[in-house]
C-alpha positions in Angstrom: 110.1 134.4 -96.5 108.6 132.4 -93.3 111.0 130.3 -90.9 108.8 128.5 -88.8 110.0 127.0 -85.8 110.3 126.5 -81.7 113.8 127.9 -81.7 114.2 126.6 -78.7 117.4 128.4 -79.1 118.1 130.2 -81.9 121.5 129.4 -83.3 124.2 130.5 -85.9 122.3 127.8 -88.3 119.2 129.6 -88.2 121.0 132.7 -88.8 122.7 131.7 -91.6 119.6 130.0 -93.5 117.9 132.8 -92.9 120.7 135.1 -94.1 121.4 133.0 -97.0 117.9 132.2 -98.1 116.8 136.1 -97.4 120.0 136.8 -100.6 119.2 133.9 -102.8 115.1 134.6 -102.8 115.5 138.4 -102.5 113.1 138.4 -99.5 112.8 139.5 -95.7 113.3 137.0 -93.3 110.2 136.7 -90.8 110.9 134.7 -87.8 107.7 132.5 -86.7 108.1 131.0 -83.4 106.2 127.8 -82.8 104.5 126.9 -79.2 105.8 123.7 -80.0 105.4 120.6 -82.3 103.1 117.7 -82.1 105.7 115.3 -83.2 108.7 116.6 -80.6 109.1 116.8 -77.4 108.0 120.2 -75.7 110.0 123.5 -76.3 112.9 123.5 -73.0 112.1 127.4 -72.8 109.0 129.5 -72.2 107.3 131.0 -75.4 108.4 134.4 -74.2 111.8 133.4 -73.6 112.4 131.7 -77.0 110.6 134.9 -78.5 113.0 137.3 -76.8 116.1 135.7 -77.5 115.4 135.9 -81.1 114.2 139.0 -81.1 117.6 140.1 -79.5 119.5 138.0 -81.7 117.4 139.8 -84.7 118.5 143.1 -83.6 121.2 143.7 -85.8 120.0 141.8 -88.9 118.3 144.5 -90.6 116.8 141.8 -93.0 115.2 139.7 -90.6 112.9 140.2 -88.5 110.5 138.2 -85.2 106.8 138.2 -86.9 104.8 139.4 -83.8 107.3 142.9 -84.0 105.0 143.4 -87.3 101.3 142.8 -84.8 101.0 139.6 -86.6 100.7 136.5 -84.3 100.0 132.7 -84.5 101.4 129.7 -85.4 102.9 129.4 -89.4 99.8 128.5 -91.1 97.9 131.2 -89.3 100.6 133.6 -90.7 100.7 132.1 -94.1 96.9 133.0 -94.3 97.2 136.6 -92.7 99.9 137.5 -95.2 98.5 136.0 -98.2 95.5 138.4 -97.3 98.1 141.1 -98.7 99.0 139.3 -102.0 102.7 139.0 -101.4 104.4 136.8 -102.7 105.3 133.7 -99.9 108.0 131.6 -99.2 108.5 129.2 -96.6 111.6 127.6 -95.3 112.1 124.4 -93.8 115.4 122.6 -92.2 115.6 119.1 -93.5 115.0 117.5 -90.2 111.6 119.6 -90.2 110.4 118.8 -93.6 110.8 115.2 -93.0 107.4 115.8 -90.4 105.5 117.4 -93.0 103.6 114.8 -94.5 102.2 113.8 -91.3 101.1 117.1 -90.3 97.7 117.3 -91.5 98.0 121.5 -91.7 100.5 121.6 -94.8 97.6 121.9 -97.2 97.1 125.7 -95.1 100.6 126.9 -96.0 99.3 127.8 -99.6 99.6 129.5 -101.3 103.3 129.7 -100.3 106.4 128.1 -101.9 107.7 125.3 -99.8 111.3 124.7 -99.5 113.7 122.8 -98.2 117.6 123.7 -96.7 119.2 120.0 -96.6 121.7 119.6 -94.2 125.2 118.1 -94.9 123.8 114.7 -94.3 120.6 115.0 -96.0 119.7 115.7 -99.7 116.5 117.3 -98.2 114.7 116.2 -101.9 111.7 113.9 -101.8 108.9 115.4 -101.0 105.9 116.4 -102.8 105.3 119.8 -102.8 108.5 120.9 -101.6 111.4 122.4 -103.4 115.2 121.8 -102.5 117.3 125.1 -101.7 120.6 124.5 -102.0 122.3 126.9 -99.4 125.6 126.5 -97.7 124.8 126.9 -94.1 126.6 125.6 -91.2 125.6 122.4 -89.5 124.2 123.2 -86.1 121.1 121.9 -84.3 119.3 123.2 -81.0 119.7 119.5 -79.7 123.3 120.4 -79.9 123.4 123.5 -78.4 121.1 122.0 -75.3 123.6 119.2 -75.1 126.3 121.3 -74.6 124.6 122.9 -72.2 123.3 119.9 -70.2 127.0 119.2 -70.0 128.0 122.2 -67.9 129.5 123.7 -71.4 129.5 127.1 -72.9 128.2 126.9 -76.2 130.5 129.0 -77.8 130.7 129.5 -81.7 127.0 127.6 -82.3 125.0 130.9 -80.6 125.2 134.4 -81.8 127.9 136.1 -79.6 124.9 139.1 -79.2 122.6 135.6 -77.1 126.1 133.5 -75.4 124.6 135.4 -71.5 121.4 135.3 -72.1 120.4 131.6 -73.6 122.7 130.5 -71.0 120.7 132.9 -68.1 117.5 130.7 -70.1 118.6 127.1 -70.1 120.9 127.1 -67.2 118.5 126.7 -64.9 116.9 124.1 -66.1 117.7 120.1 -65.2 120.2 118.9 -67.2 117.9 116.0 -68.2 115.2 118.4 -69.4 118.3 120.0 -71.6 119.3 117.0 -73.2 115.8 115.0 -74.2 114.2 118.2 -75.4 
């Protein structure tokens, strides 16, 4: 199972999808980080520091795991097609907010032969889209936006990161301009 993303942080919500969705579809969770996305504003933190964070916050998640730990690298179609190479079954997760994009991203037709889903959030059904199938996970309603507000505003983002990440996505995006924090 593929959660594609910038992650720009991770945060409990991606935790628990992944957590949930790893039960529900009896599957390993393979974190896919994104450079970025063409219909949002750039990633706040560096490729390498995004990676890093989640690799640390994968540590103790024995059924997750950051794809390029496995030598496999690229953005999520690029790892669709390397691992269909190996005639596993494929399943890739999308937040609501995500899958709303996908129709205008010309590369969905290169995530097959993977099963599309969607994780609605509290204020989304998630359902409507063609292609795409609703899984309906209890997961808590966090964002990154959030956390980077929180952050923008001299807060501590305490309870939305994993305790494991508080130092060091704090060490990341403290540095940064508060406006850079907030309009990411």
């Amino acid at each position: 199972m593929l959660l594609g993303g910038t992650f720009d942080p991770i945060h409990i919500g991606h935790l628990a999808l992944a957590r949930e969705a790893a039960r529900v579809l009896d599957a390993i969770a393979l974190f896919v980080i994104e450079p970025g996305h063409r219909h949002r504003v750039a990633p706040v933190a560096s490729l390498a520091d995004r990676r890093h964070l989640v690799q640390h916050a994968l540590a103790s998640e024995p059924r997750m795991q950051e794809i390029t730990e496995l030598g496999i690298d690229g953005d999520l179609a690029t790892v669709v097609s390397q691992l269909a190479l190996l005639d596993h079954e494929l399943h890739v997760l999308f937040g609501a907010d995500s899958a709303r994009h996908l129709q205008r991203w010309n590369g969905v037709q290169r995530l097959q032969p993977a099963r599309l889903w969607v994780v609605p959030r509290s204020h989304d059904d998630g359902g409507g889209i063609a292609g795409v199938e609703v899984l309906d996970i209890d997961v808590p309603d966090v964002s990154a936006t959030t956390v980077r507000f929180a952050l923008a505003a001299g807060r501590t983002p305490h309870g939305l990161l994993p305790s494991c990440c508080l130092a060091d996505v704090c060490a990341v995006y403290a540095p940064v301009a508060s406006d850079s924090l907030a309009t990411a």
